[in-house]
Backbone as XML, in Angstrom:
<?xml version="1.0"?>
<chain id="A" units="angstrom">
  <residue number="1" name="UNK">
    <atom name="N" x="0.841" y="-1.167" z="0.000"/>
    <atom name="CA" x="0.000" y="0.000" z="0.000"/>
    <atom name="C" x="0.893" y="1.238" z="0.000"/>
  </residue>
  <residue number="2" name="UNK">
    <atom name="N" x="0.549" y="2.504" z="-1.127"/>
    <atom name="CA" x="1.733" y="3.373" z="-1.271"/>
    <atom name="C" x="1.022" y="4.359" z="0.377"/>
  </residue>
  <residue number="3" name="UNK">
    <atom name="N" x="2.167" y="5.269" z="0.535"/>
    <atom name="CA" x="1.672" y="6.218" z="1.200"/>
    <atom name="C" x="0.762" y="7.145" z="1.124"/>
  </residue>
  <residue number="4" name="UNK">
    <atom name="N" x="0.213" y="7.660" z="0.225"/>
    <atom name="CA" x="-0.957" y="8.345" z="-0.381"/>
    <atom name="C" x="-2.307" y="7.775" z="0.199"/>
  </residue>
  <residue number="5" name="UNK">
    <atom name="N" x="-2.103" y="6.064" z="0.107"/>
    <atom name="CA" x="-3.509" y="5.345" z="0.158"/>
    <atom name="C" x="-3.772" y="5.474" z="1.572"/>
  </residue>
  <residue number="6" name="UNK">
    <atom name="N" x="-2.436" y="5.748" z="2.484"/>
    <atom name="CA" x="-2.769" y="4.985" z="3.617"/>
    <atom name="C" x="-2.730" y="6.550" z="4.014"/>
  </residue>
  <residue number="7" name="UNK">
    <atom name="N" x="-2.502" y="7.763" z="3.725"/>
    <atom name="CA" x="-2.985" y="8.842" z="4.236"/>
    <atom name="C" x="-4.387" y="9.108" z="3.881"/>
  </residue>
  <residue number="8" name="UNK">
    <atom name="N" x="-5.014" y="8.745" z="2.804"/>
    <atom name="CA" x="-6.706" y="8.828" z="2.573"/>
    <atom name="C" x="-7.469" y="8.205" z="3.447"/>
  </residue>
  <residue number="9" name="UNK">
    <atom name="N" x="-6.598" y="6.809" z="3.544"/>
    <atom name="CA" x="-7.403" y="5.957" z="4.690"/>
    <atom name="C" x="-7.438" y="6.356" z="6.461"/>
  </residue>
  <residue number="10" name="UNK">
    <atom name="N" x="-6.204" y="7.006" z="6.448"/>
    <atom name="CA" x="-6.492" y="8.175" z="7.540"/>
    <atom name="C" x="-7.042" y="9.135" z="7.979"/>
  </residue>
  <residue number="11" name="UNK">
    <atom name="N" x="-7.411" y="9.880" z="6.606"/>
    <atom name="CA" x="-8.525" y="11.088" z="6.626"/>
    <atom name="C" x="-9.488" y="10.392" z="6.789"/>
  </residue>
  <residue number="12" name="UNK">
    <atom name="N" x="-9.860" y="9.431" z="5.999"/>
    <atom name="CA" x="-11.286" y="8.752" z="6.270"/>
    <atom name="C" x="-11.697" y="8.480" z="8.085"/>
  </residue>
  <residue number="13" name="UNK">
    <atom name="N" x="-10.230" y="7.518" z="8.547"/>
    <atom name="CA" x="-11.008" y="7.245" z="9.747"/>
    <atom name="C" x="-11.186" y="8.503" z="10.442"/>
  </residue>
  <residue number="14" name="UNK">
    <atom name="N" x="-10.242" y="9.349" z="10.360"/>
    <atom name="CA" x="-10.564" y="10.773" z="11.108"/>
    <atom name="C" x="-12.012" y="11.533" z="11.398"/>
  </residue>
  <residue number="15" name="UNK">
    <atom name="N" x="-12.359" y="10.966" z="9.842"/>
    <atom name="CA" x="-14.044" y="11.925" z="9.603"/>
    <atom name="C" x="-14.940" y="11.425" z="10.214"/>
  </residue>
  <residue number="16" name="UNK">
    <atom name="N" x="-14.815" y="9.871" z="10.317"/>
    <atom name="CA" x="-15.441" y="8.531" z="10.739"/>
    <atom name="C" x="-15.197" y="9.069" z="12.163"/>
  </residue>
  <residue number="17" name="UNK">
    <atom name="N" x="-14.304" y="9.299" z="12.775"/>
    <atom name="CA" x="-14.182" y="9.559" z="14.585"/>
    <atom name="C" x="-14.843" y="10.775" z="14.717"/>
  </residue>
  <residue number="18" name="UNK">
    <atom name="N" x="-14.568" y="11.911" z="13.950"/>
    <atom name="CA" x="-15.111" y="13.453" z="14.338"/>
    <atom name="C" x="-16.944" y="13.065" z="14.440"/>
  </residue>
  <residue number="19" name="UNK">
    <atom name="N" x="-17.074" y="12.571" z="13.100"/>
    <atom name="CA" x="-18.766" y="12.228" z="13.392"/>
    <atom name="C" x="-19.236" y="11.820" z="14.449"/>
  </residue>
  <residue number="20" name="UNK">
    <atom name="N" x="-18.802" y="10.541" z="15.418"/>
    <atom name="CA" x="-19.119" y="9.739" z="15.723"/>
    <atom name="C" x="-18.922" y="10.532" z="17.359"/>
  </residue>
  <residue number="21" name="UNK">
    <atom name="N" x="-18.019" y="11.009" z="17.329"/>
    <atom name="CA" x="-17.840" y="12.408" z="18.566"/>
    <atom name="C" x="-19.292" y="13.237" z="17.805"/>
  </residue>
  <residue number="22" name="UNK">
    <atom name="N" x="-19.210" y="14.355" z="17.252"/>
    <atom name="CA" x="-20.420" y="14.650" z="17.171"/>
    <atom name="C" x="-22.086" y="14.210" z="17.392"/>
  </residue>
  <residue number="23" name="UNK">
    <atom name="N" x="-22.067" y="13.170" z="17.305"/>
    <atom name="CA" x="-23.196" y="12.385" z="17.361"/>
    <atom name="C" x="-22.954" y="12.451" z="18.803"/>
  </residue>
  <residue number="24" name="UNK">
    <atom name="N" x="-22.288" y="12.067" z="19.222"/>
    <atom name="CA" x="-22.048" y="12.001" z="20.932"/>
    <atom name="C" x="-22.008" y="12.775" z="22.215"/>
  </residue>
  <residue number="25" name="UNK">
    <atom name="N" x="-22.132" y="14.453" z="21.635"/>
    <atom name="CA" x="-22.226" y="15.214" z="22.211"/>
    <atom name="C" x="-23.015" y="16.254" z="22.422"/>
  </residue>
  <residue number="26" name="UNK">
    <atom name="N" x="-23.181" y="17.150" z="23.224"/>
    <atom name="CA" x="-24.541" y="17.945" z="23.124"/>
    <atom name="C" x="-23.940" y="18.995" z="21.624"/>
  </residue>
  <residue number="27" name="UNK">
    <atom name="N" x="-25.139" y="19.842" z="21.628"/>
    <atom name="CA" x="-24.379" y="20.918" z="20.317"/>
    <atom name="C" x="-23.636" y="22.059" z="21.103"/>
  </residue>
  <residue number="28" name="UNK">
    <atom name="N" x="-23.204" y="22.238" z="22.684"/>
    <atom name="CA" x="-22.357" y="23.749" z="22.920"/>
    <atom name="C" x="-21.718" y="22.434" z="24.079"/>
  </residue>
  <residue number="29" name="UNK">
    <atom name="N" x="-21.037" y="23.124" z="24.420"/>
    <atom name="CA" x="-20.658" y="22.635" z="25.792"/>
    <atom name="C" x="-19.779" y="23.824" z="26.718"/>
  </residue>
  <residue number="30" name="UNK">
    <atom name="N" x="-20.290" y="23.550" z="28.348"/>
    <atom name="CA" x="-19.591" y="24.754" z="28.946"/>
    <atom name="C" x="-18.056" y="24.887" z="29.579"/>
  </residue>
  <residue number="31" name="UNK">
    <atom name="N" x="-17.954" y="26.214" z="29.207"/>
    <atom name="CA" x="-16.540" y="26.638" z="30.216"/>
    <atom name="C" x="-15.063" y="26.208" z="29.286"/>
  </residue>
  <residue number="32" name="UNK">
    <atom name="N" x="-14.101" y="26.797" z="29.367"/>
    <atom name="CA" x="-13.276" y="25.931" z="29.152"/>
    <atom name="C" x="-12.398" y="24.591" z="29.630"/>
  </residue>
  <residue number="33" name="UNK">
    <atom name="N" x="-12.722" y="24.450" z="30.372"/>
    <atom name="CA" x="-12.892" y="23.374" z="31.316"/>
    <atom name="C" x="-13.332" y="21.982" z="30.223"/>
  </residue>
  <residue number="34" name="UNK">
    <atom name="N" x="-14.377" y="21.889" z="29.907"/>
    <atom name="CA" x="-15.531" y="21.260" z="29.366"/>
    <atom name="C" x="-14.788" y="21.204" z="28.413"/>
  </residue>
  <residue number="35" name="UNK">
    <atom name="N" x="-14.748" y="22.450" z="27.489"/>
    <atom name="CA" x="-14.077" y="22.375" z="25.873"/>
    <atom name="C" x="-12.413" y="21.688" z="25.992"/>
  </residue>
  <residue number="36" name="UNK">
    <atom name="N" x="-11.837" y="21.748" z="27.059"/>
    <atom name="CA" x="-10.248" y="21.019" z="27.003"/>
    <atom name="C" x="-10.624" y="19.718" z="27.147"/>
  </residue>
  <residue number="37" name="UNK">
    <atom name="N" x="-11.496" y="19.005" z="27.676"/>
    <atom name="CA" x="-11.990" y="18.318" z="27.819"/>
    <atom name="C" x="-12.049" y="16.968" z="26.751"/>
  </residue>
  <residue number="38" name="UNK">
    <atom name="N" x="-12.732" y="17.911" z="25.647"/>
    <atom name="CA" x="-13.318" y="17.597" z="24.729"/>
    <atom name="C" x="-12.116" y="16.991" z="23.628"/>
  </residue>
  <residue number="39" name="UNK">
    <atom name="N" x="-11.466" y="18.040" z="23.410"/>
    <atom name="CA" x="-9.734" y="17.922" z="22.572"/>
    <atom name="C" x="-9.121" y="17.333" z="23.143"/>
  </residue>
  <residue number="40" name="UNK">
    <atom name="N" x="-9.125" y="17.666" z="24.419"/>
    <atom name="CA" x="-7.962" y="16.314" z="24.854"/>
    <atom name="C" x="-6.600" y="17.092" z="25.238"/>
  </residue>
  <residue number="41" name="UNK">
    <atom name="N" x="-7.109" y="18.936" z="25.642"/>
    <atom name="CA" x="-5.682" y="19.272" z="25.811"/>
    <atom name="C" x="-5.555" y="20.088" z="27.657"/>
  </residue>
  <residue number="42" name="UNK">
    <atom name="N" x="-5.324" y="21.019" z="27.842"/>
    <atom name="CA" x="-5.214" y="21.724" z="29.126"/>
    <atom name="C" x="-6.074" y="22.658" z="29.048"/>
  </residue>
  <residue number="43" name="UNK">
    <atom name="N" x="-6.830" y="23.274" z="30.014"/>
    <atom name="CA" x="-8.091" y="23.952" z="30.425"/>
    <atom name="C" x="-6.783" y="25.222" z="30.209"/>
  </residue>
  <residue number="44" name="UNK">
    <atom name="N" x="-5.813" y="25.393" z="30.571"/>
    <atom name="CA" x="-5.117" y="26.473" z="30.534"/>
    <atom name="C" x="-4.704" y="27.051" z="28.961"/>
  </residue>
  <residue number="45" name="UNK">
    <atom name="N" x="-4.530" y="25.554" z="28.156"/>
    <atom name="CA" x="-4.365" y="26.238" z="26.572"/>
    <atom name="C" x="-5.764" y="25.963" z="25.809"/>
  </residue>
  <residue number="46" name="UNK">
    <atom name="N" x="-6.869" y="25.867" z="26.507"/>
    <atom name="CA" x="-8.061" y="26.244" z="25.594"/>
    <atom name="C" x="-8.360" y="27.801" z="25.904"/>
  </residue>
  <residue number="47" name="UNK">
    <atom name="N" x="-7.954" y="28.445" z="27.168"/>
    <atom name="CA" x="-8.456" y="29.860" z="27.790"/>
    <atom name="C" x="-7.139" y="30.455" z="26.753"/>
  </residue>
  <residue number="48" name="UNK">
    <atom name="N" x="-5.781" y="30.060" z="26.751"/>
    <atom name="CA" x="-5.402" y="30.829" z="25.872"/>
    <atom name="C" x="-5.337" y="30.310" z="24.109"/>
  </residue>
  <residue number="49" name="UNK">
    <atom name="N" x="-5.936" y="29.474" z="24.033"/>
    <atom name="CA" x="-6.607" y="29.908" z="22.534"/>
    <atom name="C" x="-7.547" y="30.883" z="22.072"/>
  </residue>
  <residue number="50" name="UNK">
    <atom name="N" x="-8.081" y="31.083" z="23.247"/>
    <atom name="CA" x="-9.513" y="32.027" z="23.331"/>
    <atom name="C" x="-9.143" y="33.331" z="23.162"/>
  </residue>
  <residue number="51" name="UNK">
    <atom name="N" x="-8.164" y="33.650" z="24.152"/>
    <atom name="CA" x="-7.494" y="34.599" z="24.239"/>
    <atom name="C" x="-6.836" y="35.433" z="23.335"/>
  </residue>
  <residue number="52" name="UNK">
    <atom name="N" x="-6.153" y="34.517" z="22.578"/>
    <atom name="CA" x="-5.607" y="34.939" z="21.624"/>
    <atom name="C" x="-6.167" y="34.843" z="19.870"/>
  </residue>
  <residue number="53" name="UNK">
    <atom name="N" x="-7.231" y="34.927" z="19.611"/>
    <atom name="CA" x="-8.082" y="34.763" z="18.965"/>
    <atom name="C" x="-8.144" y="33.907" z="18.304"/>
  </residue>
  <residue number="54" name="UNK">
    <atom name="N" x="-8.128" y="32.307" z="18.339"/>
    <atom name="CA" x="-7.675" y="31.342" z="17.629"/>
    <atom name="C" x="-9.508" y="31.027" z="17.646"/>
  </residue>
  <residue number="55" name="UNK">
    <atom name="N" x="-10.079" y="31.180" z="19.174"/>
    <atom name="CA" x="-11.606" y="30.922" z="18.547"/>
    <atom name="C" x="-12.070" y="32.151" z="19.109"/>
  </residue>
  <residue number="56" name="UNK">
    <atom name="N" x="-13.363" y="32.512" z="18.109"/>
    <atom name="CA" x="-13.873" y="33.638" z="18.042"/>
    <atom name="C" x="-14.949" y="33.865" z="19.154"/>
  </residue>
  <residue number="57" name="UNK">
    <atom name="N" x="-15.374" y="35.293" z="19.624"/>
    <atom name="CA" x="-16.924" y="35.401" z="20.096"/>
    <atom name="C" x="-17.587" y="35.486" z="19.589"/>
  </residue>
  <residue number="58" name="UNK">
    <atom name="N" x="-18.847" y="35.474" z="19.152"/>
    <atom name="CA" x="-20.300" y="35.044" z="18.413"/>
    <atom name="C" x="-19.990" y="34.131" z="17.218"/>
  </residue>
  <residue number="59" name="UNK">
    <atom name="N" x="-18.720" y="33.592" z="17.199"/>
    <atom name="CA" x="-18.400" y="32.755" z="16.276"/>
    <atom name="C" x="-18.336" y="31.174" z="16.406"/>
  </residue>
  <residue number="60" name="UNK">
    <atom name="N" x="-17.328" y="30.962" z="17.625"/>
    <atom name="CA" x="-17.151" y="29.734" z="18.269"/>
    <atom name="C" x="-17.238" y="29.511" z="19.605"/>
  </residue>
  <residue number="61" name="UNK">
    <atom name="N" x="-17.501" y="30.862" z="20.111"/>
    <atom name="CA" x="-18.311" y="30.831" z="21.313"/>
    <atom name="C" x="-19.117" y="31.925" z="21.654"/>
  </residue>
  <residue number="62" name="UNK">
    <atom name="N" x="-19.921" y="31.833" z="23.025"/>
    <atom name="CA" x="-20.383" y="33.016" z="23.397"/>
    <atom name="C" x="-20.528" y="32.840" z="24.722"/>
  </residue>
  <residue number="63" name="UNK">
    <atom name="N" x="-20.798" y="33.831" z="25.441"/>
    <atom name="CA" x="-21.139" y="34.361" z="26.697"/>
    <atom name="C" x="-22.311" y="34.684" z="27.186"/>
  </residue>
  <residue number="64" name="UNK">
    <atom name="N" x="-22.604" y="33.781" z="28.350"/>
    <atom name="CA" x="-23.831" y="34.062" z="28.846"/>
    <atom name="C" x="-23.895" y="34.337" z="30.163"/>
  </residue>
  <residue number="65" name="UNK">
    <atom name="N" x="-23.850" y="35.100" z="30.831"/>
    <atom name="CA" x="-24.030" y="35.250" z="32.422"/>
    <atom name="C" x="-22.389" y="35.356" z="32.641"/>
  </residue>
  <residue number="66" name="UNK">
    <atom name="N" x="-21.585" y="35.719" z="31.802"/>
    <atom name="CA" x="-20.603" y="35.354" z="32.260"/>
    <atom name="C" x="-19.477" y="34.006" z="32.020"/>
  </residue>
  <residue number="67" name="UNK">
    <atom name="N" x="-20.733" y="33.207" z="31.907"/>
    <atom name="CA" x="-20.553" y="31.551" z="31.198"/>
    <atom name="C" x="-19.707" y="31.660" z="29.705"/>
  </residue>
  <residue number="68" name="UNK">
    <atom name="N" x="-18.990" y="30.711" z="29.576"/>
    <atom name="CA" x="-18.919" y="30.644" z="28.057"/>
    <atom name="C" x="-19.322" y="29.346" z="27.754"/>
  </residue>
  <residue number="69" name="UNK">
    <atom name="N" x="-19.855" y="29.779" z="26.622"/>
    <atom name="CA" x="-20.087" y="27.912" z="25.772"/>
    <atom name="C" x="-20.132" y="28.088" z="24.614"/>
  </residue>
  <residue number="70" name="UNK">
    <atom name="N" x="-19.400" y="27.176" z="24.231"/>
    <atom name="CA" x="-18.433" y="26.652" z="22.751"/>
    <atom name="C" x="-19.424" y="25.623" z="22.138"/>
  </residue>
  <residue number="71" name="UNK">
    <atom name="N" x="-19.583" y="26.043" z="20.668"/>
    <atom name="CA" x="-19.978" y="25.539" z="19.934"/>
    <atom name="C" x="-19.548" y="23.851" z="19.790"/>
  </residue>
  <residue number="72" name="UNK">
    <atom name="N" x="-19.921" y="22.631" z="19.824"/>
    <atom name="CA" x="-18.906" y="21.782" z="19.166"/>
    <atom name="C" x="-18.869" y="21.505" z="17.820"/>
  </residue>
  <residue number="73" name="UNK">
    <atom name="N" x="-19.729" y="22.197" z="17.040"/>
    <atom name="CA" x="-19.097" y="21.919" z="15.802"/>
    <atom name="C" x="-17.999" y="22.566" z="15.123"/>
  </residue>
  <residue number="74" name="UNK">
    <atom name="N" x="-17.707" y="23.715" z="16.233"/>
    <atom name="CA" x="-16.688" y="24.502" z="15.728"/>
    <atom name="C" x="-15.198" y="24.157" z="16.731"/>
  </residue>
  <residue number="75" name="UNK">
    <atom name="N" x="-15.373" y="23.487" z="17.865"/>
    <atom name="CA" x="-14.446" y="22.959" z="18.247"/>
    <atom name="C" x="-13.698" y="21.847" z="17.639"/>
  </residue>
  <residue number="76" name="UNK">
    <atom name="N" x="-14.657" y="20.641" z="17.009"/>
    <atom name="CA" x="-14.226" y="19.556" z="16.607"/>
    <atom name="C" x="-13.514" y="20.346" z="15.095"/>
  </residue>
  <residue number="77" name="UNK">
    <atom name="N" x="-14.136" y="21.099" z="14.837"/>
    <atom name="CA" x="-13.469" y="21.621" z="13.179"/>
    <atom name="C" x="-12.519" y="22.417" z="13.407"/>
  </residue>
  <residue number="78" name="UNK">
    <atom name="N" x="-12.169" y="22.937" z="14.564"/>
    <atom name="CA" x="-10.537" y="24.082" z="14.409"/>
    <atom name="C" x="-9.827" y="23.102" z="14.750"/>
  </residue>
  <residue number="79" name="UNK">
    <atom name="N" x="-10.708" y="21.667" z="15.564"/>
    <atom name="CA" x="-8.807" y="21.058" z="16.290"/>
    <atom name="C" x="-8.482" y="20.539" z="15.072"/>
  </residue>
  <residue number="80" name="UNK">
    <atom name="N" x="-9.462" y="20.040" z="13.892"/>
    <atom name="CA" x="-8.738" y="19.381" z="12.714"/>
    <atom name="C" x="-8.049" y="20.474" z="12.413"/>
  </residue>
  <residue number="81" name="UNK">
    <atom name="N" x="-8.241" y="21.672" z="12.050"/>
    <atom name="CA" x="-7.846" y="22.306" z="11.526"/>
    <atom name="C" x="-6.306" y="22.812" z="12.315"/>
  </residue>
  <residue number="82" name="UNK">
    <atom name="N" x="-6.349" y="23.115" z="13.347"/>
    <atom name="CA" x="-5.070" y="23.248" z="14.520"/>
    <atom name="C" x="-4.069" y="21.930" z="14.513"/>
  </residue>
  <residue number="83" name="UNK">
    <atom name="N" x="-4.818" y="20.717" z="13.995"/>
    <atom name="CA" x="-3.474" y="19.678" z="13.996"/>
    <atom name="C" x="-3.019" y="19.620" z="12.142"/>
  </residue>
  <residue number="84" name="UNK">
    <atom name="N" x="-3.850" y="20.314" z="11.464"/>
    <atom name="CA" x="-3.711" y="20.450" z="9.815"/>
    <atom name="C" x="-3.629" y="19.107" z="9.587"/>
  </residue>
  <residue number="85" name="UNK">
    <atom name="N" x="-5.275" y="19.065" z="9.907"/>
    <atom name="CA" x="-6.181" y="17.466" z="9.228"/>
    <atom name="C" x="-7.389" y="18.040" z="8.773"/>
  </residue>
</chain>
């Protein structure tokens, strides 16, 4: 199998996992807390992704009471996009 095939077959399972997470989760989820959670990284580098405008307000998240809650369809789509998948 050349390398090409077996990188398609990687994107594939990728899309195959992102769905299957989607299906699995509510549509926002709270805090960053919740959203590091989700990726799989530190509550400290999801607040500074935020921070530094990697995700947006009224875009990929918003504020309510103070609260934030993150979209997940826009979480699951920047981390592909943040690991350049």
């Amino acid at each position: 199998m050349s390398e090409d095939e077996l990188k398609q077959i990687e994107s594939v399972v990728r899309k195959v996992v992102r769905e299957e997470q989607r299906a699995n989760l509510p549509p926002v989820i709270q805090g960053d807390k919740g959203a590091a959670e989700i990726l799989r990284i530190e509550p400290s580098a999801m607040k500074m992704r935020r921070r530094n405008g990697f995700y947006r307000e009224g875009k990929d998240f918003y504020k309510k009471g103070g609260i934030i809650f993150y979209d997940t369809d826009a979480l699951l789509n920047s981390e592909r996009i943040h690991n350049g998948n």
